[in-house]
N, C-alpha and C positions, 0 to 999 in steps of 0.2 A: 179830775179826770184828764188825764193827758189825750186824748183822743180832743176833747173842745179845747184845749189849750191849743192844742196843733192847728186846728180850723182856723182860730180867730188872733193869734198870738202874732203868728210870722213864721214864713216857709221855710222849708228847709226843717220843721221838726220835727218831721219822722223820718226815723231809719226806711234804708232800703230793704230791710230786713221785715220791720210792720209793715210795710207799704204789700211786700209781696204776701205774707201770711191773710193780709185783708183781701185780696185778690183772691187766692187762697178760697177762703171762707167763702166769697160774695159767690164764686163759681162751685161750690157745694150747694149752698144754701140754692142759687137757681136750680139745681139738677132736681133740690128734695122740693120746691115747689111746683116744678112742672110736673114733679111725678104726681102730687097729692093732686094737682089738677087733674091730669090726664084721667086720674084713678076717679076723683069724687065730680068731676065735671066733664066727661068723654066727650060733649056735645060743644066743649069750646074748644077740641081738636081738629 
């Protein structure tokens, strides 16, 4: 897996290109769990 390679190997090995796609994702993935909150737990809004 190149993703733990990158972490523990030595910097510099991911592209700016993964780095932004993982940005990407992380700020998708918060929107789809605050929504599943909001939806299935109203009372921690």
């Amino acid at each position: 897996m190149k993703r733990n390679r990158a972490e523990y190997d030595y910097a510099g090995a991911v592209s700016d290109k993964e780095a932004d796609e993982l940005v990407q994702f992380v700020k998708e993935f918060k929107d789809e769990v605050e929504a599943w909150l909001e939806k299935k737990h109203p009372e921690l809004w």
